[in-house]
Structure formats: C-alpha cells, structure tokens
N, C-alpha and C positions, 0 to 999 in steps of 0.2 A: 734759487730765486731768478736767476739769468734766464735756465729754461724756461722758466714760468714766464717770463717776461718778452721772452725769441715766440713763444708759442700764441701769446695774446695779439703780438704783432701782425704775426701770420694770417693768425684767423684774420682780425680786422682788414687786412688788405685782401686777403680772399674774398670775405665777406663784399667789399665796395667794389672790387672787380667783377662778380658775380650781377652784384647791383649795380655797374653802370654798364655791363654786357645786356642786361634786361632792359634797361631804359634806353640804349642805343636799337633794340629789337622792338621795343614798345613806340618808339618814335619813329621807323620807316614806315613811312608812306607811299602811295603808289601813285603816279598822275595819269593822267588822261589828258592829252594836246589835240585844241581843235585846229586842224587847218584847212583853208580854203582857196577855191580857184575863183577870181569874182571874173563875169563876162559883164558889165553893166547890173542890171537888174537881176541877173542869173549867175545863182552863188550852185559854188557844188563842195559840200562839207565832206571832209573825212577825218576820224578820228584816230590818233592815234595813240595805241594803250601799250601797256606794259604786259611781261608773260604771264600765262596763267600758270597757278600750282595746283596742278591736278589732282584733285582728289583720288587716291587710289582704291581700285577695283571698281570707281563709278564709271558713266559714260564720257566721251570726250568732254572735256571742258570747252565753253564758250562763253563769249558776252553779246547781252544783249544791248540795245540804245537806244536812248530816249533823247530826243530834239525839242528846245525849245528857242523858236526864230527869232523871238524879241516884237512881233510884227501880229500876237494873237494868234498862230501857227504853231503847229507841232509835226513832229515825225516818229518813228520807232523804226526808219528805215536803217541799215549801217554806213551807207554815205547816200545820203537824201540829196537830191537839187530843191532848190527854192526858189523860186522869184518874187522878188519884192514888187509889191501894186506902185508905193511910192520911195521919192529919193530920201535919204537920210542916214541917220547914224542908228544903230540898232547891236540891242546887245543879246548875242547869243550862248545859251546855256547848253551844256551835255551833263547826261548822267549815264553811266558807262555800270551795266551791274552784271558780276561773276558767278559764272553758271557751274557750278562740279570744280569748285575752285576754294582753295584754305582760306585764301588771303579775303583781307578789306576790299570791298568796290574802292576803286581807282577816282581819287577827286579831280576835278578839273576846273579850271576859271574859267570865267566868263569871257567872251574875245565880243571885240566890237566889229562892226562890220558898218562898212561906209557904203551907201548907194549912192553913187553922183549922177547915173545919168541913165535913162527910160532904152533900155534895147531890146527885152523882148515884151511881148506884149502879156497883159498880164488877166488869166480867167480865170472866174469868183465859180467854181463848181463845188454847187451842191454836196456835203457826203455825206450827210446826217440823215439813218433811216428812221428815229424818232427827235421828236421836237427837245428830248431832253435827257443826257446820258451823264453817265459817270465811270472816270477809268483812274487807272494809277500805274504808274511805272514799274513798280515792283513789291514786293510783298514788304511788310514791315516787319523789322527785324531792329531789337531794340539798340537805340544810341545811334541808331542812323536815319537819314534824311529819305523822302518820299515825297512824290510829285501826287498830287490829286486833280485831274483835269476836270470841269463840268464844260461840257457844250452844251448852247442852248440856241434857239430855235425860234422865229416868230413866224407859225403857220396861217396869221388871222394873215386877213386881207388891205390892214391899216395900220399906218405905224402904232407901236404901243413904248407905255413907260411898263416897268415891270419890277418885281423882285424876285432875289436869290438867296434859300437858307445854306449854310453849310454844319450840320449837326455834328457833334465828335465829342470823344472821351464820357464811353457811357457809365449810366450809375451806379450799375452791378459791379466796377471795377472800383474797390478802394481808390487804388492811385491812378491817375493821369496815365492813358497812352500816348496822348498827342501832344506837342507843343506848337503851336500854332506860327513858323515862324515870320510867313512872308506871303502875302496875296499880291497876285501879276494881273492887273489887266489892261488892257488895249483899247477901250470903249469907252471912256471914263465913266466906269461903276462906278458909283460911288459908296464907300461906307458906313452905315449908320449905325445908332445904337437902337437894341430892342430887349427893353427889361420887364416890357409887362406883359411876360406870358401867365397862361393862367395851368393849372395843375391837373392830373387826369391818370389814373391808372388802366383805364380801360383803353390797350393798345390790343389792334388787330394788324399781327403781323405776317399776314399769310402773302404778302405781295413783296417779300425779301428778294432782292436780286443779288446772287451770289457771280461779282463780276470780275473778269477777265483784263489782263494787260492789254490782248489784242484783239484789233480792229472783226476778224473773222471769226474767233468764238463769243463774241459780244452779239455780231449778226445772229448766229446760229442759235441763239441761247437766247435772242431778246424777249421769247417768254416768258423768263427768269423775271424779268424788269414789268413791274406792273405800272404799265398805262394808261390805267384807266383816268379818265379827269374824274378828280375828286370835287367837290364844290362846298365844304366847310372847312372853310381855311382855320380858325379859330381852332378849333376840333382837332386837327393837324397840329398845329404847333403846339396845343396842351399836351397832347402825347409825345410829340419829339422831346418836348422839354423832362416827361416823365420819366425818358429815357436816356438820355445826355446831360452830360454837365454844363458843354459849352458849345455853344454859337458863332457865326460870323452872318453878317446880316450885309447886303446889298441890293443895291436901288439903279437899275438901267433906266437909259430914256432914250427917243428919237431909232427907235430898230425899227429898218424897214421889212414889209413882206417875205418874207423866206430869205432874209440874212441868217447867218450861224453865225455864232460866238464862241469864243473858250475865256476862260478864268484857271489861273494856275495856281492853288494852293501848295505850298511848302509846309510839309508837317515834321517834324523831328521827333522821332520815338524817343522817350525817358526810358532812363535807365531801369524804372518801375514798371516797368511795361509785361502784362501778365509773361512768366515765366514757363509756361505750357507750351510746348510748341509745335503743336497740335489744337490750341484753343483758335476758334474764330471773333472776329472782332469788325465792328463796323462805324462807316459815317451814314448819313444820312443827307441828302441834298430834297429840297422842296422850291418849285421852279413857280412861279404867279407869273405869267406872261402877259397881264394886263390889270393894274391897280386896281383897277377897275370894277372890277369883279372879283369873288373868291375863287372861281375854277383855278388848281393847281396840279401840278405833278410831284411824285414822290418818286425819289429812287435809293433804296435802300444798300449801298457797297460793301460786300461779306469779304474781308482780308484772311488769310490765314499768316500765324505769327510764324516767323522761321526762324531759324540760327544761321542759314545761308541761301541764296537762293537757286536752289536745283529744283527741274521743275518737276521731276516724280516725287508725291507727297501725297500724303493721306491726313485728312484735318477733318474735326469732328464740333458739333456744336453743343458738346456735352464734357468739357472738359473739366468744369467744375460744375454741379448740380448740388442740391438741395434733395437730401433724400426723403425728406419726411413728403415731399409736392411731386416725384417721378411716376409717381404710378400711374400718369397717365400722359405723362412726356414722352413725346417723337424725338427718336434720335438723328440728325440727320449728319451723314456724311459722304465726303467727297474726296475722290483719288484722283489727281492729277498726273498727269503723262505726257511724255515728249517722245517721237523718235528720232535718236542722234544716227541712224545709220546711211547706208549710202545710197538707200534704194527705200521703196516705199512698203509698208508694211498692210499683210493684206489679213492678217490675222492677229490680232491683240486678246491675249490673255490673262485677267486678273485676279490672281487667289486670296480674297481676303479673309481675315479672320474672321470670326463673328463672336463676339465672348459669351460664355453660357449665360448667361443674366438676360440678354436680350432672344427674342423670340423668332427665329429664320423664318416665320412663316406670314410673317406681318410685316419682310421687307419686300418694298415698294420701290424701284426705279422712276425717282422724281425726272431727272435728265442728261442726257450723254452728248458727246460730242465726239467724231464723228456723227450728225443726226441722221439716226436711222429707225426702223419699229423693232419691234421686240418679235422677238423669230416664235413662228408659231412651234407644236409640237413634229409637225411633219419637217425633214428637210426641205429646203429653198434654195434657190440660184441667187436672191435679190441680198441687200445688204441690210444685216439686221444684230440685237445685241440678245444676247442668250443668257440666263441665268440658270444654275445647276448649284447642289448643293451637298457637302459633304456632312458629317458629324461638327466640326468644328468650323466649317469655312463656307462662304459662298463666292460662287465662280462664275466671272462675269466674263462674254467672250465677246470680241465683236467679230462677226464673222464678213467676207466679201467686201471688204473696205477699203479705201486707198488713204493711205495716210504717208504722205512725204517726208522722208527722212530728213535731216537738218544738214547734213553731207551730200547729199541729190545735186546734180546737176542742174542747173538753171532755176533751184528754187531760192530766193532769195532771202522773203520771210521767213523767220524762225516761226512766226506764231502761227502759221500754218500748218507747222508739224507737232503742236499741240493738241490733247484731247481728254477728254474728263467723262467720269460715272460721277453722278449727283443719286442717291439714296436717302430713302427716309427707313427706320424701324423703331419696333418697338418692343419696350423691356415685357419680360418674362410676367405670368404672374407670380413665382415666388423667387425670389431670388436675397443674396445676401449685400448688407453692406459694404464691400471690399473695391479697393483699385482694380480696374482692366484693362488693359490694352489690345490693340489688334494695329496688324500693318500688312499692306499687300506684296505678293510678287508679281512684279509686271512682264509679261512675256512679250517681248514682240517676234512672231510667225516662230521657229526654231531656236533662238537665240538664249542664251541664257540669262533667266531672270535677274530683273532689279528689284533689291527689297528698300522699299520704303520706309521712312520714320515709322515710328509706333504713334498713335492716336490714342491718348490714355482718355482716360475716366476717373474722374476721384468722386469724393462725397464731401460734401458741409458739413462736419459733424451734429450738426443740429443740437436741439437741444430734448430730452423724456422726462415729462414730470411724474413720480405716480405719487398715489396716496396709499397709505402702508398702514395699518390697523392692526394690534395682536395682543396677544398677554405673554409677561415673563413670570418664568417659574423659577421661584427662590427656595431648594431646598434645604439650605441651611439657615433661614427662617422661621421666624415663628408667628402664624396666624396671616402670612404674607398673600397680601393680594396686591397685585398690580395689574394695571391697562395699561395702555400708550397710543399713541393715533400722531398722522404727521405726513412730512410729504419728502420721496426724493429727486434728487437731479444727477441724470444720468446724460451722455451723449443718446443719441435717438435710436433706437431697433441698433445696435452693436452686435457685430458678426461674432467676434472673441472675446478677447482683450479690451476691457475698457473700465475707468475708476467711476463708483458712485460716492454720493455726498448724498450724508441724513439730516432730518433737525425731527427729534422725534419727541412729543411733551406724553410724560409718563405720572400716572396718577399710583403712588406704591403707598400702600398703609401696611404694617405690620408690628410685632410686637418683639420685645429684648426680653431674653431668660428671665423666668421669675428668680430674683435674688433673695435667697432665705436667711435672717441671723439671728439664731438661736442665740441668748447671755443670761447671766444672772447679774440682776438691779439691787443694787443696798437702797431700800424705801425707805419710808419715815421712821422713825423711831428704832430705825439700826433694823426692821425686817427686809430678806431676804427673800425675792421671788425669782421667778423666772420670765422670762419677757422674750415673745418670737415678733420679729419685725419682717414683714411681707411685703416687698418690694416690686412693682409692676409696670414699666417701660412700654409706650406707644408709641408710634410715628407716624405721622402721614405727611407724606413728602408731596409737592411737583417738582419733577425733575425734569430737565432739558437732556438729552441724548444729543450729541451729535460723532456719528460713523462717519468714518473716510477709509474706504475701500476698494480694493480689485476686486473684479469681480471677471467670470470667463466662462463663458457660453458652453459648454460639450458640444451641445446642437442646438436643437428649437426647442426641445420641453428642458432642461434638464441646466442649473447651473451653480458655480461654484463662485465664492467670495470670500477673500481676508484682507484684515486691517486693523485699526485701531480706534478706540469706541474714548471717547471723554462726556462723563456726565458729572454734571454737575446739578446741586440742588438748588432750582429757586424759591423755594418755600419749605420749610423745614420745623415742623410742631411737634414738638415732645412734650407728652404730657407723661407727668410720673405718678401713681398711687400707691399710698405709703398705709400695709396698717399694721398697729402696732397690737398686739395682744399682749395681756400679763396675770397668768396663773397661779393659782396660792399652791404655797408648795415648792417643792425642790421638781417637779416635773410637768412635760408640757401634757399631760394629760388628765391635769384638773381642773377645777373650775376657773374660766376666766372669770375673775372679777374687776376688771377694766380693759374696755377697747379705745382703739383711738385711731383715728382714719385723716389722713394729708392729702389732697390733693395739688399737684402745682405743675402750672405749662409754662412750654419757653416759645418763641418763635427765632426763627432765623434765617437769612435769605444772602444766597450765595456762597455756600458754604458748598462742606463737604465735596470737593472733587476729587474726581476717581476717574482713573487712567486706565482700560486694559485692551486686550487684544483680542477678536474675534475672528468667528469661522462657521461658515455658513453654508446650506444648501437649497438650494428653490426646486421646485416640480412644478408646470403650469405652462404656461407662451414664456419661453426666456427674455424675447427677446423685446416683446410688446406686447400688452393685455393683462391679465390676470392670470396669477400663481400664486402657492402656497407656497412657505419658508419654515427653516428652522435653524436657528443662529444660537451658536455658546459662544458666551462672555466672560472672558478669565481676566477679573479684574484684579490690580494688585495689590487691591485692599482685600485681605480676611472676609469672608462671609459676606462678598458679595459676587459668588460665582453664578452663571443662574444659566440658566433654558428660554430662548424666548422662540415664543410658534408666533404667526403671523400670515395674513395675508397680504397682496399688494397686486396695483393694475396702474400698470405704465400708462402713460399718453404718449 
C-alpha cells in the first residue's frame, strides 16, 4: 500500500511539473521595441526585435516590417524616417513578421510620439499608380493578427464625397476567417450601416487580383488588379454580398483632386480558419469615388493561408472543390520565391509537379514576376520565362534576369528580391476522385533547391443518387415472384472505398407447402370414414429493404459490395384455403361423398423483420451511369435465402 501510495505521488508531481514546464513554454512571448530619434518634425524609427530560430536546412531567416505612423502613413521600410505635415501627439504601431523562423511574430506596443515643433518642411508626393489598391502586411496564418491597407485616390478634377466597401469572410467557408477587429482612419471616415443589399449568384470573377505585401510586385503585376470603372453599383454589391458574409461600410467627404488616402483594417484569424495551407482566400474592397454616380472600382485581394511566413510557397485555388462541378474548372496556381543570397540571381529554376488528374497541355502562364515574355523556341540574349515538361512535372525557368539577393550589398528592400509564376490548368478528361498534391523545387542559378509546401487537392464528397430496378430469386419458395424498384445514396463517382444506403420497396407474392392430413372421422351414428384436409398458404407482401453497405471499385466497369440488408414487411396478406374431403370407406380412394372448402385472410403491417448479410457484384460504369448487379442475401431467417439480379444508374 506505501508503494502504491510513494508511486501515485510521483506520478502526480511529474505529471504538474511536466504541466507547468508546458505552460511556462506556452506563455513566452517575444517583443518587438520601437525606438526613435525625433529631429522636430523628422522621426527616424528602428526597431528592435528578438533572435530568430531558424529553421533548419531553410534559407536564412529574417523579418520583415510593417509601419503604421499614426498620421494615415505607412512603411514596410526596416528603419523608415517620417515627417510629420503637423504638430501633435500620434500613436505609432509596428508589426514585425519571421521569415524561416519557429517562433510567434514578435508583438510590440504602440509608442506615442510627440511633434512639437515644424523643422523640416513637409511634401505631399504622389505614390499611387492607380486611383485604388489593396495590400496587407503579411499572409494569414490562423490566431494571428493582419494589417489590410486600402489607398484611395480622387483623380476627378473637384472635390468629392465618396464610399468604401470592405468585403471578408466568404460563404463557401462554414466558419469565419476574419474577425474584424479595429478600423484606423485619418480623414474622418465615417461608419455606417448597410443591410439592404440585394442577392445574386451570377458573379464574374475573372478581374481577381492575386496581391502582393510589396510596393514593386503590386507595380509589376497591376494587371492582376482589374481597373476597369464598372458603372452598376447595385449589381456589384449583390454579388459581393453572394459572396461574403460580412462588410464594413464607409462614407468620406471633402477629398481634394489627386489627394491619396489610406484606411487601416485590423483582421484577426479564428482559430477556424480553413486548415489547408495551401487554400487561397480572399477580401474584396469596392471604391465609389463620388456619390454621386454609380462608377466604382473593385479590387479583389488573393491571401494564401500559411502556418509560417517563409516566402517560397506554392498555394493553389483548388484546395477543396466539389467533384461532381470540376469538369470544367481552371485550376490556378501560384509559386512564390525569394532570393536570400549575396548576389543577384540570374537564372531561377522551378520543378513543379503536375498531378496526373490535371492535363500539362492546357497549362497556361497567367503571370510572373520578374516581368518578362515567354522565350520563343530559338535561343535568345533578352530576358524571358521558358516552360518544358517532364512526365510528371512542368519546368518553369526564368532565364537572363536580375533578381537581387536579400544579403546584396546596398539593396535594402526585402520585397524586391521577391518573385512569383502565376498558372492556370486544366483537369484531365478522365480522371479519379482521390487527394493530390504537388510542390516545387526552387533553384536559384547553381544552388541547391528549396522544396516548398505541398498544394493539396481534396474533393467534397458529394452526394449519387441512383434508381435500382430488379427481381429477386427465391429458391426455396413456392410459386415465388418478387419485384422491387427504389433509389440509392452513395458519395458521388467514388474512386474505391466508399459505403452505399438503399430503401428498396419490393412487391413478393408467393405460396407455403401444401399441408396434407390424412384421419379417420367417427360420423353420425358411430360410422367411420376417412377425411383428407388440403391445406393451401398465400402471401403477398410490400416489403421495405433497406442495405447499408461497402462497396469497392476494382476499376471503372467492375465492382464489389458487402453489408447488412434489414427488411421488414409493410403489408402482409395471408390468405389460407382449406378443403376438406370425406370418403366412404376405410380409403382415400373412394367415393367422396362430402366436400367442404374454408377460405380465410389475415392482414398485417409491420411485422415480420429480417436481419442478414449480403454480397454482391456489379458489371456496367462502377463508378457512375448504368450497370448490371447481382447480390445473395443470407438472411437469418430459414427460407428466406434468395438471388437478387438488378439494374441501377447512378446520378
């Protein structure tokens, strides 16, 4: 009993030291300190972070920064100067995010900054190459916080009042991405409510801008971003709303001519946040630069979800699809790329996969960064991107390029040693329903490749109805005829493995042994006859079937199923015919001199169930369409083993 009692103790204190080692490990945190030099009006920020933990056999680890002045200003410089236009108090934010590193991004407070007094002079230039963009600090990666920047722009020639949508958390997702937590502005926006949109499935999404942290592949790429002025405002918002859950609505007034603006949204990833990480996911901003009128802009922002933020990745817009609607879905995907080295890379080489299901000859180079053309078939001197292709992979090369290393000498931007292949393809004509992945190797010039996340593929299970028609054979029956007709639910075109559900209504009449019993009768007056009684059993039953089985593909024609079969009878008429004959004489082969005939039915509903096990095999489309069947049913009742043939054509 002592030991029992030395050993319970043990544990228990192991146990809480274990536990409060993990919740001492679960509680460090990392900071981020901003500090500043002020000259008057002219602030010069640095920040200062904690070490990184390198990931190992990645690239160097680093952090990238994201500045917000307090003043409607931003940066993504590592120590920005600022000058404040006016004097005051102003609160400035950092967010500080780890590149090829284990740990959390590094939180940091807010620090106030005082301007008391005007020293350097202060110029309002221009940076906006369109009237209305959209960026974000860093990719979303769930339970953590992200900065969503919109600038905007008034190109008319008089001042205007205006509005601002910001669309998020779309409806193909169950649960919430975004939590909405904090809007910054400078201008006083103001906030309203807006709940009468109206409803619309007819969305054209072909003007998606798959956007960038920084300022130079947002230039290079602003084709991505469709600009066209739209002029059904109404129309616009019934689609965003088809498309998202939730809104933020704002009303500007008094912008003058070619002022720019920013608005700082604060979003917080839930914890529910799709678990693919490799799915894309997007907001949606809609810009009215004059009340006035309905002319608007849209610009659609494509995030890819991560688990950390390193910037070679491969993210795909087909992370979860709907199989039964693919067959004539574009897949589209996009490799991101950094080079972390000391020198500029003049050759970049990409091995992606390509998984059999999708068709190599239907991929299309939507857009790249470095912007260059696509190399014809002769060799060239000029700077171009080349596509070649293996049995399982296609290889995308950029050739004569200059792409700044992130360790180079005098480059100070990280985001200019960024670069990206944007792809569209398309699925196979025949292919199966199963998971895929593919991930690239990134070469830079000689170097040894970086492999990238995997970019999966799943399927919606969906849902296949069919209708199943046949006859079952009873041969230890008498006079037995059955039909049956009905419908089943299967997952949709099933590559293997996968259980069906029946509800089959079966129409069975048939007949029970003629019963014979031959006696001798003491009749009237003490005479002795003989008397044969003829005994004759009917049935006509509706029965409900319902199967619940496996069922497993070999291939396309050919498939196999077992499980367990319960029927039960809803209707159940027994009619019995009774006749009695009675012979003079001691034998049944004289003269009947009286017959006599009974007829009597019963009804009853819900009776009779019956439990067994079946086993079956199909010839036809396994997998969708129409096939022939033939299933034995070993029920555990006596005489009711049977044969059933059938056909059936899935939806």
């Amino acid at each position: 009993m002592n030991k029992l009692f030395i050993f319970i103790c043990l544990l228990f204190i192991s146990v809480y030291c274990h536990s409060q080692h993990l919740l001492v490990n679960d509680s460090l945190t990392r900071t981020a300190t901003i500090k500043s030099i002020n000259n008057g009006n002219e602030i010069i920020f640095t920040p200062e972070t904690p070490a990184l933990n390198q990931i190992a056999g990645a690239p160097k680890a680093f952090y990238t920064h994201f500045w917000e002045f307090g003043d409607g200003h931003y940066s993504t410089e590592e120590k920005p100067k600022h000058i404040y236009k006016n004097k005051g108090e102003y609160e400035v934010k950092l967010w500080v995010t780890n590149n090829y590193d284990n740990g959390k991004p590094p939180t940091t407070r807010p620090k106030k900054i005082a301007v008391n007094s005007i020293t350097t002079d202060y110029n309002d230039i221009a940076s906006m190459d369109d009237s209305f963009i959209l960026k974000r600090n860093r990719e979303p990666l769930p339970e953590e916080e992200m900065v969503v920047v919109m600038s905007y722009k008034n190109e008319k020639e008089y001042v205007t009042n205006g509005k601002i949508y910001l669309f998020y958390n779309e409806l193909k997702y169950k649960a919430d991405n975004f939590e909405l937590l904090e809007t910054r502005t400078h201008h006083n926006e103001k906030s309203i409510s807006a709940n009468s949109f109206a409803y619309t499935n007819n969305i054209d999404d072909d003007g998606t801008y798959l956007a960038s942290v920084n300022n130079d592949i947002i230039k290079s790429s602003a084709i991505l971003q469709d600009s066209t002025v739209k002029t059904n405002l109404p129309l616009t918002i019934s689609e965003s709303k088809a498309i998202y859950k939730d809104w933020s609505l704002l009303e500007f007034d008094n912008m003058e001519p070619n002022k720019e603006r920013n608005i700082f949204f604060s979003l917080k990833t839930t914890p529910e946040m799709v678990k693919d990480t490799s799915a894309i996911i997007s907001v949606r901003g809609v810009y009215v630069p004059d009340s006035n009128y309905d002319n608007h802009k849209i610009k659609d922002m494509e995030m890819e979800i991560v688990t950390s933020h390193d910037p070679n990745k491969m993210s795909s817009n087909g992370s979860i699809m709907n199989y039964r609607l693919v067959r004539f879905k574009t897949l589209k995907y996009k490799i991101k790329f950094q080079n972390n080295g000391e020198g500029p890379a003049r050759t970049i080489r990409l091995e992606t996969d390509i998984p059999e299901m999708l068709d190599k000859s239907t991929l299309e180079v939507v857009d790249m960064y470095p912007k260059c053309d696509i190399c014809p078939k002769q060799e060239v001197l000029y700077s171009c991107l080349d596509t070649t292709y293996t049995n399982t992979q296609a290889i995308f090369t950029f050739k004569n390029i200059y792409l700044p290393g992130s360790e180079q000498k005098n480059v100070k931007e990280y985001d200019s040693t960024k670069g990206f292949v944007k792809y569209k393809i398309k699925f196979a004509k025949d292919f199966h329903k199963k998971k895929t992945k593919s991930r690239t190797a990134i070469i830079f010039d000689k170097n040894e490749p970086i492999i990238t996340n995997y970019a999966t593929t799943r399927f919606i299970p969906g849902i296949s109805i069919g209708a199943k028609v046949g006859y079952n054979s009873f041969n230890d029956l008498k006079n037995s005829e059955s039909y049956f007709f009905g419908a089943t639910l299967s997952p949709y075109k099933s590559y293997r493995w996968y259980w069906q559900i029946e509800l089959m209504n079966n129409l069975h009449n048939y007949d029970a042994q003629t019963n014979i019993l031959d006696e001798f009768v003491q009749g009237p007056q003490g005479l002795r006859f003989f008397q044969r009684t003829t005994t004759d059993i009917s049935y006509e039953n509706i029965d409900w079937d319902i199967p619940v089985l496996i069922r497993y593909n070999v291939n396309n024609y050919i498939g196999l199923g077992a499980g367990f079969q319960n029927t039960i009878s809803l209707s159940e008429k027994q009619s019995q015919t009774s006749l009695i004959e009675q012979f003079e004489g001691q034998e049944p082969g004289g003269f009947v001199f009286n017959t006599i005939t009974d007829n009597t039915s019963t009804t009853n509903s819900f009776t009779n169930l019956r439990t067994g096990l079946l086993f079956e095999a199909t010839a036809g489309f396994a997998r969708i369409g129409p096939s022939l069947g033939a299933r034995y049913i070993m029920n555990f009742k006596d005489n009711f083993n049977y044969w059933q043939f059938y056909a059936i054509w899935k939806f």
